[in-house]
TORKE-271281 format. One record per residue (C-alpha): residue number from 1; residue in three letters; x, y, z. Coordinates in steps of 0.1 Angstrom, whole numbers. Layout:
BEGIN
  num  residuo      u      v      w
  NUM      ala      X      Y      Z
...
***
This chain:
BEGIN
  num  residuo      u      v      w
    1      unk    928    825   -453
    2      unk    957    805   -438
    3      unk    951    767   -433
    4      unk    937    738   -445
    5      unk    909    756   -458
    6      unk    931    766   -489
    7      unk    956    740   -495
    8      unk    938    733   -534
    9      unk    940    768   -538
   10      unk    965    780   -567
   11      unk   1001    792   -549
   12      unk   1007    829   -542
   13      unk   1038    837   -535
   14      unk   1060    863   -516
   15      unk   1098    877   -523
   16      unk   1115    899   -501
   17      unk   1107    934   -518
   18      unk   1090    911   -543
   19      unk   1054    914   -532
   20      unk   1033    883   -546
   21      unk   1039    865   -577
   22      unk   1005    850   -592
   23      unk   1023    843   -627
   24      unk   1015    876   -639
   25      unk   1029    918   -644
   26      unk   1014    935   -617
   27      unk   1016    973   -605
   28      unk   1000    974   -577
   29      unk   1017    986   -544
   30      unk   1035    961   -520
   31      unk   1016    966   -493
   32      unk    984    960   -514
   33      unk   1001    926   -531
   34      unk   1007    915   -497
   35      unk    978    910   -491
   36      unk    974    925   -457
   37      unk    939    931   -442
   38      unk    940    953   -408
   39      unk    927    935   -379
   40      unk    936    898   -396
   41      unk    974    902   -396
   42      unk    977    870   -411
   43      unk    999    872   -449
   44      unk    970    855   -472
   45      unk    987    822   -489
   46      unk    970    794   -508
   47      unk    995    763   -507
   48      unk   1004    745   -540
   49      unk    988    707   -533
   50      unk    963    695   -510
   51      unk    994    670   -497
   52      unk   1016    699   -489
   53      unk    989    717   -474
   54      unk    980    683   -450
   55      unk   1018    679   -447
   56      unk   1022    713   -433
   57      unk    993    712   -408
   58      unk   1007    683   -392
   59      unk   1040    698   -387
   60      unk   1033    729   -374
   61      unk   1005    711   -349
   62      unk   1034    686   -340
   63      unk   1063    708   -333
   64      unk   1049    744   -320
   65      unk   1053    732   -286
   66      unk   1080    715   -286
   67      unk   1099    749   -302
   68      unk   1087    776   -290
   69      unk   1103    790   -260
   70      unk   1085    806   -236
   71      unk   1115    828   -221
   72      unk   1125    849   -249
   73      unk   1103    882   -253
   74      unk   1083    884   -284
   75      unk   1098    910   -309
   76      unk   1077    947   -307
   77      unk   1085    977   -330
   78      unk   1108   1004   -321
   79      unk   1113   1038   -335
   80      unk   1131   1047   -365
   81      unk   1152   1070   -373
   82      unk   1151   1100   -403
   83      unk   1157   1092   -440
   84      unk   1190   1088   -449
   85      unk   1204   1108   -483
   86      unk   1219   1091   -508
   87      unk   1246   1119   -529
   88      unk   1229   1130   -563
   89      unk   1256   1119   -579
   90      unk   1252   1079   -571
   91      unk   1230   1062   -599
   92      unk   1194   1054   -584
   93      unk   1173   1023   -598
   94      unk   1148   1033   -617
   95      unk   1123   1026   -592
   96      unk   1133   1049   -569
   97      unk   1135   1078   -599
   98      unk   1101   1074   -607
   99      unk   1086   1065   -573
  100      unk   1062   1041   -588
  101      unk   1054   1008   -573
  102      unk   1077    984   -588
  103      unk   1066    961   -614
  104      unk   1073    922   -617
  105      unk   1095    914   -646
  106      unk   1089    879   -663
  107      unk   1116    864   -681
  108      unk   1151    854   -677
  109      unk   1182    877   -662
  110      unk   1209    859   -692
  111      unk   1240    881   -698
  112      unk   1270    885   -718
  113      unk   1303    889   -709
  114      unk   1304    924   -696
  115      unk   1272    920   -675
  116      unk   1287    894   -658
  117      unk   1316    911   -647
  118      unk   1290    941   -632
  119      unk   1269    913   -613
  120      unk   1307    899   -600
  121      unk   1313    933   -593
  122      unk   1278    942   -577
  123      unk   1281    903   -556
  124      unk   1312    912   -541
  125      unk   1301    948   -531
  126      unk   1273    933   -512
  127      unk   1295    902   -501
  128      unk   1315    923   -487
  129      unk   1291    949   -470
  130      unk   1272    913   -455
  131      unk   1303    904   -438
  132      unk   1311    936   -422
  133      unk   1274    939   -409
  134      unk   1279    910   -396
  135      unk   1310    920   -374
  136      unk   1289    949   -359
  137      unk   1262    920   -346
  138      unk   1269    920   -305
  139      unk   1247    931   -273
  140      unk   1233    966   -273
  141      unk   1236    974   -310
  142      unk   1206    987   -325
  143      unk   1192    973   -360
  144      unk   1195   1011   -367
  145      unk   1232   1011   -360
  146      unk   1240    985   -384
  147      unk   1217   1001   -410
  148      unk   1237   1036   -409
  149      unk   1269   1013   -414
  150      unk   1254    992   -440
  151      unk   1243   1029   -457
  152      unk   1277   1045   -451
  153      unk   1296   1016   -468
  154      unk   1275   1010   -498
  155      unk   1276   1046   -507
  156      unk   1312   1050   -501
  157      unk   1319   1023   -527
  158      unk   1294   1042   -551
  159      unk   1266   1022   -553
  160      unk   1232   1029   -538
  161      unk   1213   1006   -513
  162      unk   1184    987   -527
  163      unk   1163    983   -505
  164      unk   1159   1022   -496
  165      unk   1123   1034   -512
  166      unk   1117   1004   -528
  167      unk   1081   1006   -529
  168      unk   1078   1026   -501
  169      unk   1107   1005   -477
  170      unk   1122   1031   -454
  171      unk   1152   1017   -453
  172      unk   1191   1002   -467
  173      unk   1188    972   -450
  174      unk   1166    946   -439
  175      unk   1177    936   -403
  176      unk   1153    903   -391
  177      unk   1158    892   -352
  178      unk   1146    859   -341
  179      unk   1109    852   -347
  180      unk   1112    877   -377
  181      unk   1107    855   -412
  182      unk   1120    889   -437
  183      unk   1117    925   -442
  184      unk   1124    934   -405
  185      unk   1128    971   -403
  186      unk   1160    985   -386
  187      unk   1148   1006   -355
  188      unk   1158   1014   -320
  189      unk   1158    981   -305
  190      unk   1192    966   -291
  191      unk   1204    933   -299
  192      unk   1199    912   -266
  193      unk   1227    885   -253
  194      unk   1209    848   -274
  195      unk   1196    865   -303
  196      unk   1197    854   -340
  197      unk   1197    880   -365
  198      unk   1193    874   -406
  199      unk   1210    911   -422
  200      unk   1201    910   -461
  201      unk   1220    935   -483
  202      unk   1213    945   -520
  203      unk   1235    969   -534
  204      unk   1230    987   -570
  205      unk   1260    991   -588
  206      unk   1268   1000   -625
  207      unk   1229    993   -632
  208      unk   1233    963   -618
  209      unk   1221    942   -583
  210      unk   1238    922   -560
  211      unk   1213    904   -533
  212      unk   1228    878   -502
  213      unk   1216    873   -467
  214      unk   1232    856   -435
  215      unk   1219    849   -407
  216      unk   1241    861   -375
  217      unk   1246    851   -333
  218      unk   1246    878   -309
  219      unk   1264    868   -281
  220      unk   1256    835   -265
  221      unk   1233    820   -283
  222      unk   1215    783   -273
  223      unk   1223    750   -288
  224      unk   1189    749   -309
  225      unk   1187    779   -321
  226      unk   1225    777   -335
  227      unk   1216    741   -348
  228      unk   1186    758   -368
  229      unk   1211    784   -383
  230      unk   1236    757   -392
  231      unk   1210    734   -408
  232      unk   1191    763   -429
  233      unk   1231    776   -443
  234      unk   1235    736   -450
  235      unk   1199    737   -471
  236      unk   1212    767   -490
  237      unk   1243    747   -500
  238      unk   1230    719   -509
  239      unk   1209    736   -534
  240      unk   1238    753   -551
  241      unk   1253    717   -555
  242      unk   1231    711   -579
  243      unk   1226    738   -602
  244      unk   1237    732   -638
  245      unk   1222    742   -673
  246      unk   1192    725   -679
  247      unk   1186    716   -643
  248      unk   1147    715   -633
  249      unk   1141    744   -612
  250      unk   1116    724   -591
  251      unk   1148    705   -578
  252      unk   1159    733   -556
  253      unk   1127    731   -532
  254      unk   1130    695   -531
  255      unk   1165    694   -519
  256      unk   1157    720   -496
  257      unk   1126    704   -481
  258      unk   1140    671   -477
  259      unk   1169    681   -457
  260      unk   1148    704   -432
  261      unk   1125    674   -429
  262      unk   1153    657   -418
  263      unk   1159    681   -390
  264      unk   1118    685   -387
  265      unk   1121    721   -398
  266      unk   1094    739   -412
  267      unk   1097    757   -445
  268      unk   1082    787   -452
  269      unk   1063    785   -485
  270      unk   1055    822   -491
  271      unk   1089    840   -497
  272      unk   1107    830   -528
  273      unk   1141    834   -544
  274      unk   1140    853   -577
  275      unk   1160    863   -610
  276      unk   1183    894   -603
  277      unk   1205    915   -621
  278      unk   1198    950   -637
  279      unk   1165    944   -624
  280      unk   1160    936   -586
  281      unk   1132    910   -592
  282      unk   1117    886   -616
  283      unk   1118    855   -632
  284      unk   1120    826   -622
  285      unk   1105    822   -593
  286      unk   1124    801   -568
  287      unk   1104    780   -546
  288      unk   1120    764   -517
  289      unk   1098    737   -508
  290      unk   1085    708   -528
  291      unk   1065    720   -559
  292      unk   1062    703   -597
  293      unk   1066    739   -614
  294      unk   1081    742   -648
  295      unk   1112    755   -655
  296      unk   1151    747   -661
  297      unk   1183    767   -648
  298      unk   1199    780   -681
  299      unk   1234    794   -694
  300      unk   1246    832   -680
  301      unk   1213    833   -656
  302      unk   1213    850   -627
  303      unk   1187    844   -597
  304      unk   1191    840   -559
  305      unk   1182    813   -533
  306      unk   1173    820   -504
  307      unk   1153    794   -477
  308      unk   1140    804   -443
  309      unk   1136    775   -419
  310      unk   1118    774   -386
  311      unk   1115    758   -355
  312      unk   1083    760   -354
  313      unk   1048    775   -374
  314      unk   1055    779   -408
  315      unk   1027    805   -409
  316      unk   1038    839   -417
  317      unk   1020    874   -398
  318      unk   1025    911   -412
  319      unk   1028    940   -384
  320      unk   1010    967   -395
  321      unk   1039    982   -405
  322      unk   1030    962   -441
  323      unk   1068    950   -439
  324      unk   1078    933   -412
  325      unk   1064    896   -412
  326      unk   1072    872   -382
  327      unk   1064    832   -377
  328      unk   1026    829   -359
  329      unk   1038    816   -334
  330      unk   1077    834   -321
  331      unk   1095    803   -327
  332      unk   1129    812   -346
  333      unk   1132    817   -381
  334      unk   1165    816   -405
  335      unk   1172    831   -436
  336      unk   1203    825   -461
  337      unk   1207    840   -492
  338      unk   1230    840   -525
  339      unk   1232    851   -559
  340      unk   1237    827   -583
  341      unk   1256    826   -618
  342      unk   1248    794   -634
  343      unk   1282    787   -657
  344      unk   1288    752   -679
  345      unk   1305    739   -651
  346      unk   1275    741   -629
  347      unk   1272    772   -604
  348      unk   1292    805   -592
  349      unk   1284    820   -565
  350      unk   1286    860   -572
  351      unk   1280    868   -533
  352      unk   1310    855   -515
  353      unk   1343    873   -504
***
Protein backbone atom coordinates (compact mmCIF):
# COMPACT_ATOMS: atom_id res chain seq x y z
CA UNK A 1 0.00 0.00 0.00
CA UNK A 2 0.78 3.75 -0.21
CA UNK A 3 2.15 5.44 2.95
CA UNK A 4 4.12 5.14 5.78
CA UNK A 5 3.34 1.70 6.15
CA UNK A 6 5.97 0.89 3.37
CA UNK A 7 8.64 3.45 3.38
CA UNK A 8 11.54 0.33 4.36
CA UNK A 9 10.15 -1.43 1.66
CA UNK A 10 12.60 -2.02 -1.36
CA UNK A 11 11.72 0.79 -4.34
CA UNK A 12 9.44 -0.19 -7.27
CA UNK A 13 9.51 1.93 -9.85
CA UNK A 14 7.32 3.28 -12.80
CA UNK A 15 8.39 4.73 -16.46
CA UNK A 16 6.10 6.15 -18.79
CA UNK A 17 5.39 2.90 -21.04
CA UNK A 18 8.01 1.52 -18.73
CA UNK A 19 5.79 -0.41 -16.36
CA UNK A 20 7.78 -1.19 -12.98
CA UNK A 21 11.40 -1.73 -12.62
CA UNK A 22 12.28 -4.16 -9.51
CA UNK A 23 16.00 -4.64 -10.89
CA UNK A 24 14.98 -7.50 -12.97
CA UNK A 25 13.65 -8.75 -17.03
CA UNK A 26 10.12 -9.00 -16.77
CA UNK A 27 7.32 -9.95 -19.36
CA UNK A 28 4.52 -9.43 -17.79
CA UNK A 29 1.82 -7.06 -19.21
CA UNK A 30 1.82 -3.17 -18.19
CA UNK A 31 -1.18 -3.19 -16.78
CA UNK A 32 -0.30 -6.24 -14.56
CA UNK A 33 3.38 -4.47 -13.65
CA UNK A 34 1.44 -1.58 -12.51
CA UNK A 35 0.27 -2.92 -10.17
CA UNK A 36 -3.29 -1.88 -10.30
CA UNK A 37 -5.95 -3.62 -8.09
CA UNK A 38 -9.76 -2.64 -9.10
CA UNK A 39 -11.56 -0.94 -6.40
CA UNK A 40 -8.04 0.38 -4.67
CA UNK A 41 -6.94 2.70 -7.56
CA UNK A 42 -4.02 3.50 -5.75
CA UNK A 43 -0.44 2.72 -8.04
CA UNK A 44 1.40 0.27 -5.34
CA UNK A 45 4.95 1.97 -4.42
CA UNK A 46 7.34 1.10 -1.64
CA UNK A 47 9.71 4.22 -1.05
CA UNK A 48 13.51 3.76 -0.97
CA UNK A 49 14.41 4.89 2.93
CA UNK A 50 12.36 5.18 5.92
CA UNK A 51 13.63 9.13 5.80
CA UNK A 52 12.27 9.75 2.40
CA UNK A 53 9.19 7.90 3.24
CA UNK A 54 8.79 10.34 6.66
CA UNK A 55 10.03 13.23 4.51
CA UNK A 56 7.29 12.66 2.09
CA UNK A 57 4.40 12.27 4.57
CA UNK A 58 5.10 15.47 6.01
CA UNK A 59 4.97 17.21 2.79
CA UNK A 60 2.07 16.07 1.26
CA UNK A 61 0.18 16.53 4.86
CA UNK A 62 1.72 20.14 4.96
CA UNK A 63 0.94 21.41 1.51
CA UNK A 64 -2.36 19.53 0.15
CA UNK A 65 -4.31 22.38 1.33
CA UNK A 66 -2.65 24.97 0.75
CA UNK A 67 -2.47 23.69 -3.23
CA UNK A 68 -5.23 22.31 -4.17
CA UNK A 69 -7.76 24.41 -5.66
CA UNK A 70 -11.09 23.83 -5.14
CA UNK A 71 -12.49 25.69 -8.46
CA UNK A 72 -10.97 23.74 -11.13
CA UNK A 73 -13.11 20.49 -12.12
CA UNK A 74 -11.40 17.32 -11.53
CA UNK A 75 -10.29 15.59 -14.80
CA UNK A 76 -12.96 12.54 -16.08
CA UNK A 77 -12.44 10.33 -19.13
CA UNK A 78 -13.79 11.05 -22.46
CA UNK A 79 -14.33 9.00 -25.47
CA UNK A 80 -11.75 8.01 -27.90
CA UNK A 81 -11.62 7.91 -31.13
CA UNK A 82 -10.82 4.62 -33.74
CA UNK A 83 -7.30 3.34 -34.22
CA UNK A 84 -5.28 5.18 -36.36
CA UNK A 85 -3.21 3.19 -39.35
CA UNK A 86 0.20 3.50 -39.70
CA UNK A 87 1.29 2.81 -43.88
CA UNK A 88 2.85 -0.90 -44.13
CA UNK A 89 5.59 0.60 -45.47
CA UNK A 90 6.85 2.65 -42.23
CA UNK A 91 9.21 0.37 -39.99
CA UNK A 92 7.32 -0.76 -36.72
CA UNK A 93 9.30 -1.54 -33.34
CA UNK A 94 9.52 -4.77 -32.81
CA UNK A 95 7.08 -4.68 -30.06
CA UNK A 96 4.37 -3.81 -32.00
CA UNK A 97 5.33 -6.71 -34.75
CA UNK A 98 5.09 -9.25 -32.32
CA UNK A 99 2.36 -7.82 -30.06
CA UNK A 100 3.93 -9.19 -27.02
CA UNK A 101 4.25 -7.30 -23.80
CA UNK A 102 7.45 -5.47 -23.95
CA UNK A 103 10.33 -6.64 -22.03
CA UNK A 104 12.77 -4.49 -19.78
CA UNK A 105 16.21 -4.30 -21.22
CA UNK A 106 19.16 -4.11 -18.64
CA UNK A 107 22.22 -2.64 -19.74
CA UNK A 108 23.61 0.41 -21.30
CA UNK A 109 22.26 2.26 -24.74
CA UNK A 110 26.40 3.14 -25.78
CA UNK A 111 26.75 3.84 -29.58
CA UNK A 112 29.02 4.44 -32.28
CA UNK A 113 29.28 6.96 -34.60
CA UNK A 114 26.45 6.13 -36.91
CA UNK A 115 23.92 5.49 -34.14
CA UNK A 116 24.47 8.67 -32.94
CA UNK A 117 23.66 10.37 -35.86
CA UNK A 118 20.06 8.13 -36.07
CA UNK A 119 19.27 9.17 -32.23
CA UNK A 120 20.27 13.09 -33.54
CA UNK A 121 18.10 12.31 -36.29
CA UNK A 122 15.25 10.54 -34.25
CA UNK A 123 15.66 13.70 -31.27
CA UNK A 124 15.09 16.27 -33.72
CA UNK A 125 12.01 14.42 -35.33
CA UNK A 126 10.43 14.36 -32.05
CA UNK A 127 11.83 17.87 -31.11
CA UNK A 128 10.26 19.06 -33.74
CA UNK A 129 6.80 17.18 -33.63
CA UNK A 130 6.88 18.54 -29.53
CA UNK A 131 6.98 21.99 -30.63
CA UNK A 132 4.33 21.93 -33.17
CA UNK A 133 1.90 20.09 -30.60
CA UNK A 134 2.59 22.57 -28.65
CA UNK A 135 1.33 25.44 -31.08
CA UNK A 136 -2.05 23.53 -31.39
CA UNK A 137 -2.48 23.89 -27.23
CA UNK A 138 -5.44 26.69 -26.98
CA UNK A 139 -9.28 26.59 -25.72
CA UNK A 140 -11.59 23.99 -27.26
CA UNK A 141 -8.96 21.63 -28.73
CA UNK A 142 -9.36 18.19 -27.92
CA UNK A 143 -6.36 15.92 -26.65
CA UNK A 144 -7.68 13.88 -29.63
CA UNK A 145 -7.03 16.74 -31.99
CA UNK A 146 -3.53 17.12 -31.22
CA UNK A 147 -3.05 13.30 -31.27
CA UNK A 148 -4.24 13.05 -35.03
CA UNK A 149 -1.69 15.95 -35.69
CA UNK A 150 1.03 14.46 -33.69
CA UNK A 151 0.11 10.95 -35.85
CA UNK A 152 -0.11 12.83 -39.18
CA UNK A 153 3.37 14.57 -38.71
CA UNK A 154 5.37 11.61 -37.42
CA UNK A 155 4.27 9.49 -40.19
CA UNK A 156 4.74 12.06 -42.81
CA UNK A 157 8.45 12.23 -41.87
CA UNK A 158 8.52 8.33 -41.95
CA UNK A 159 8.79 7.31 -38.77
CA UNK A 160 6.22 5.58 -36.68
CA UNK A 161 4.81 6.87 -33.27
CA UNK A 162 5.89 5.04 -30.18
CA UNK A 163 3.67 5.11 -28.07
CA UNK A 164 0.78 3.45 -30.45
CA UNK A 165 0.30 -0.41 -29.19
CA UNK A 166 2.88 -0.25 -26.93
CA UNK A 167 1.71 -2.77 -24.67
CA UNK A 168 -1.60 -2.32 -25.39
CA UNK A 169 -1.48 1.96 -25.35
CA UNK A 170 -4.16 3.03 -27.84
CA UNK A 171 -2.58 5.78 -28.83
CA UNK A 172 0.62 8.24 -30.58
CA UNK A 173 0.73 10.44 -28.00
CA UNK A 174 0.48 10.88 -24.44
CA UNK A 175 -1.56 14.13 -23.75
CA UNK A 176 -1.53 14.81 -19.61
CA UNK A 177 -3.94 17.95 -18.44
CA UNK A 178 -3.52 19.38 -14.98
CA UNK A 179 -3.85 16.85 -12.12
CA UNK A 180 -2.67 14.09 -14.70
CA UNK A 181 1.06 12.84 -13.48
CA UNK A 182 1.69 10.66 -17.15
CA UNK A 183 0.15 8.46 -19.67
CA UNK A 184 -2.98 10.62 -20.06
CA UNK A 185 -4.89 9.25 -22.97
CA UNK A 186 -5.96 11.72 -25.77
CA UNK A 187 -9.88 11.72 -25.97
CA UNK A 188 -12.72 14.07 -26.51
CA UNK A 189 -12.28 16.47 -23.91
CA UNK A 190 -11.46 20.18 -24.81
CA UNK A 191 -8.79 22.11 -23.39
CA UNK A 192 -10.43 24.69 -20.99
CA UNK A 193 -9.17 28.56 -20.66
CA UNK A 194 -6.20 27.88 -17.23
CA UNK A 195 -5.19 24.56 -18.12
CA UNK A 196 -1.65 22.99 -18.12
CA UNK A 197 -1.01 20.35 -20.39
CA UNK A 198 2.38 17.96 -20.48
CA UNK A 199 2.28 16.44 -24.58
CA UNK A 200 5.15 13.62 -24.56
CA UNK A 201 6.26 12.36 -28.09
CA UNK A 202 8.41 9.33 -29.06
CA UNK A 203 9.03 8.85 -32.45
CA UNK A 204 10.77 5.61 -34.13
CA UNK A 205 13.02 6.35 -36.74
CA UNK A 206 15.75 4.34 -38.62
CA UNK A 207 15.43 1.62 -35.60
CA UNK A 208 15.93 4.19 -33.48
CA UNK A 209 13.88 6.39 -30.53
CA UNK A 210 13.61 9.77 -29.77
CA UNK A 211 11.58 10.48 -26.33
CA UNK A 212 10.92 14.56 -24.93
CA UNK A 213 8.08 16.02 -23.07
CA UNK A 214 6.95 19.71 -22.39
CA UNK A 215 4.67 20.84 -20.45
CA UNK A 216 2.19 23.60 -22.20
CA UNK A 217 -0.45 26.81 -20.99
CA UNK A 218 -3.78 26.94 -22.52
CA UNK A 219 -4.88 30.21 -22.48
CA UNK A 220 -4.74 32.15 -19.29
CA UNK A 221 -3.23 30.28 -17.02
CA UNK A 222 -2.72 31.40 -12.94
CA UNK A 223 0.39 32.64 -11.42
CA UNK A 224 1.06 29.27 -9.43
CA UNK A 225 0.36 27.01 -11.71
CA UNK A 226 2.82 28.78 -14.35
CA UNK A 227 5.41 29.09 -11.43
CA UNK A 228 5.13 25.16 -10.97
CA UNK A 229 5.78 24.81 -14.85
CA UNK A 230 8.76 27.19 -14.74
CA UNK A 231 10.38 25.58 -11.60
CA UNK A 232 9.85 21.74 -12.83
CA UNK A 233 11.67 23.00 -16.71
CA UNK A 234 14.37 24.80 -14.24
CA UNK A 235 14.79 21.10 -12.29
CA UNK A 236 15.20 19.46 -15.71
CA UNK A 237 18.06 21.85 -16.55
CA UNK A 238 19.74 21.79 -13.79
CA UNK A 239 20.14 18.13 -14.09
CA UNK A 240 21.61 18.29 -17.55
CA UNK A 241 24.24 20.76 -16.06
CA UNK A 242 25.72 18.18 -14.58
CA UNK A 243 25.97 15.23 -16.64
CA UNK A 244 29.50 14.17 -17.60
CA UNK A 245 31.27 10.69 -18.03
CA UNK A 246 31.70 9.17 -14.84
CA UNK A 247 29.13 11.20 -13.20
CA UNK A 248 27.09 9.31 -10.22
CA UNK A 249 23.74 8.73 -11.57
CA UNK A 250 22.29 9.18 -8.01
CA UNK A 251 23.29 13.06 -8.58
CA UNK A 252 20.44 13.72 -10.92
CA UNK A 253 17.66 13.02 -8.11
CA UNK A 254 19.51 15.03 -5.78
CA UNK A 255 19.76 18.03 -7.79
CA UNK A 256 16.28 17.68 -8.68
CA UNK A 257 14.90 17.20 -5.18
CA UNK A 258 16.77 19.88 -3.74
CA UNK A 259 15.64 22.56 -6.03
CA UNK A 260 11.75 21.56 -5.77
CA UNK A 261 12.30 21.59 -2.01
CA UNK A 262 13.25 24.93 -2.48
CA UNK A 263 9.98 25.75 -4.05
CA UNK A 264 8.16 23.06 -1.58
CA UNK A 265 7.28 20.95 -4.55
CA UNK A 266 6.64 17.42 -4.26
CA UNK A 267 8.39 14.86 -6.39
CA UNK A 268 6.93 12.00 -7.63
CA UNK A 269 9.01 9.03 -6.84
CA UNK A 270 7.28 6.36 -9.05
CA UNK A 271 7.98 7.38 -12.78
CA UNK A 272 11.52 7.30 -13.76
CA UNK A 273 13.73 8.39 -16.66
CA UNK A 274 15.34 5.51 -18.61
CA UNK A 275 18.05 4.51 -21.32
CA UNK A 276 16.66 4.95 -24.92
CA UNK A 277 17.70 4.35 -28.20
CA UNK A 278 16.98 1.36 -30.53
CA UNK A 279 15.23 0.15 -27.67
CA UNK A 280 12.42 2.46 -26.06
CA UNK A 281 13.37 1.47 -22.43
CA UNK A 282 15.91 0.21 -20.19
CA UNK A 283 18.90 0.76 -18.26
CA UNK A 284 19.61 2.92 -16.15
CA UNK A 285 17.03 3.77 -14.36
CA UNK A 286 16.77 7.44 -13.64
CA UNK A 287 15.47 8.38 -10.32
CA UNK A 288 14.48 11.91 -9.79
CA UNK A 289 14.42 12.24 -6.17
CA UNK A 290 17.09 11.63 -3.65
CA UNK A 291 18.31 7.85 -3.75
CA UNK A 292 22.11 6.31 -3.04
CA UNK A 293 21.72 3.88 -6.14
CA UNK A 294 24.79 2.75 -7.99
CA UNK A 295 25.63 3.75 -11.15
CA UNK A 296 27.83 6.46 -13.33
CA UNK A 297 26.78 8.40 -16.69
CA UNK A 298 29.27 6.83 -19.35
CA UNK A 299 30.72 7.80 -22.88
CA UNK A 300 28.07 7.57 -26.16
CA UNK A 301 25.02 6.76 -23.58
CA UNK A 302 21.82 7.63 -24.30
CA UNK A 303 18.85 7.92 -21.47
CA UNK A 304 16.26 10.55 -20.72
CA UNK A 305 15.24 12.74 -17.77
CA UNK A 306 12.31 13.49 -17.08
CA UNK A 307 10.90 14.98 -13.38
CA UNK A 308 7.24 15.65 -12.63
CA UNK A 309 6.68 18.12 -9.80
CA UNK A 310 3.56 18.87 -7.95
CA UNK A 311 1.84 21.22 -5.99
CA UNK A 312 0.56 19.09 -3.92
CA UNK A 313 0.21 14.91 -3.07
CA UNK A 314 2.94 13.22 -4.47
CA UNK A 315 0.80 10.04 -4.41
CA UNK A 316 0.02 8.78 -7.74
CA UNK A 317 -3.84 6.95 -8.68
CA UNK A 318 -4.52 4.73 -11.90
CA UNK A 319 -8.12 5.11 -13.67
CA UNK A 320 -9.26 2.06 -14.55
CA UNK A 321 -8.27 2.70 -17.75
CA UNK A 322 -4.66 0.95 -16.40
CA UNK A 323 -2.94 4.14 -18.11
CA UNK A 324 -3.95 7.19 -17.06
CA UNK A 325 -2.46 7.99 -13.50
CA UNK A 326 -3.32 11.39 -11.77
CA UNK A 327 -1.93 13.09 -8.25
CA UNK A 328 -4.45 11.73 -5.14
CA UNK A 329 -5.43 14.57 -4.53
CA UNK A 330 -6.04 17.09 -8.18
CA UNK A 331 -3.40 19.40 -7.31
CA UNK A 332 -1.21 20.12 -10.54
CA UNK A 333 1.38 18.11 -11.80
CA UNK A 334 4.41 18.97 -14.39
CA UNK A 335 6.33 16.90 -16.50
CA UNK A 336 9.61 17.76 -18.67
CA UNK A 337 11.45 15.53 -20.65
CA UNK A 338 14.77 15.13 -22.72
CA UNK A 339 17.06 12.78 -24.31
CA UNK A 340 20.32 12.83 -23.42
CA UNK A 341 23.70 12.15 -25.28
CA UNK A 342 26.42 12.19 -22.78
CA UNK A 343 29.72 13.42 -24.99
CA UNK A 344 33.49 14.23 -23.29
CA UNK A 345 32.43 17.60 -22.90
CA UNK A 346 29.61 16.78 -20.69
CA UNK A 347 25.97 16.55 -22.18
CA UNK A 348 23.96 17.02 -25.66
CA UNK A 349 20.71 17.33 -25.72
CA UNK A 350 19.34 15.17 -28.82
CA UNK A 351 15.64 16.63 -28.23
CA UNK A 352 15.82 20.34 -29.09
CA UNK A 353 15.06 22.26 -32.33
Amino acid sequence: MVGAAAVTLRPRLLSPFFGHRCYNQSKQPLHHLFRHNPGQNHVVMRLSSTLTGITNLLFNKRNTDEFQETTRKRLKPGQLSPHRPVPNHIPKPPYVVSMKPPGIASGPQLHDEKGIECMRAAGNLAARVLQYAGTLVKPGITTDAIDEEVHKMIIENGAYPSPLGYGGFPKSVCTSVNECICHGIPDSRELEDGDIINIDVTVYLNGYHGDTSATFFCGDVNEKARNLVQVTKESLDKAISICAPGVELNKIGKVINDYADEHRYGVVEQFVGHGVGRLFHSDPVILHYRNYERGRMMLNQTFTIEPMLTMGSIHPIMWDDNWTVVTEDGSLSAQFEHTLLITENGAEILTQC
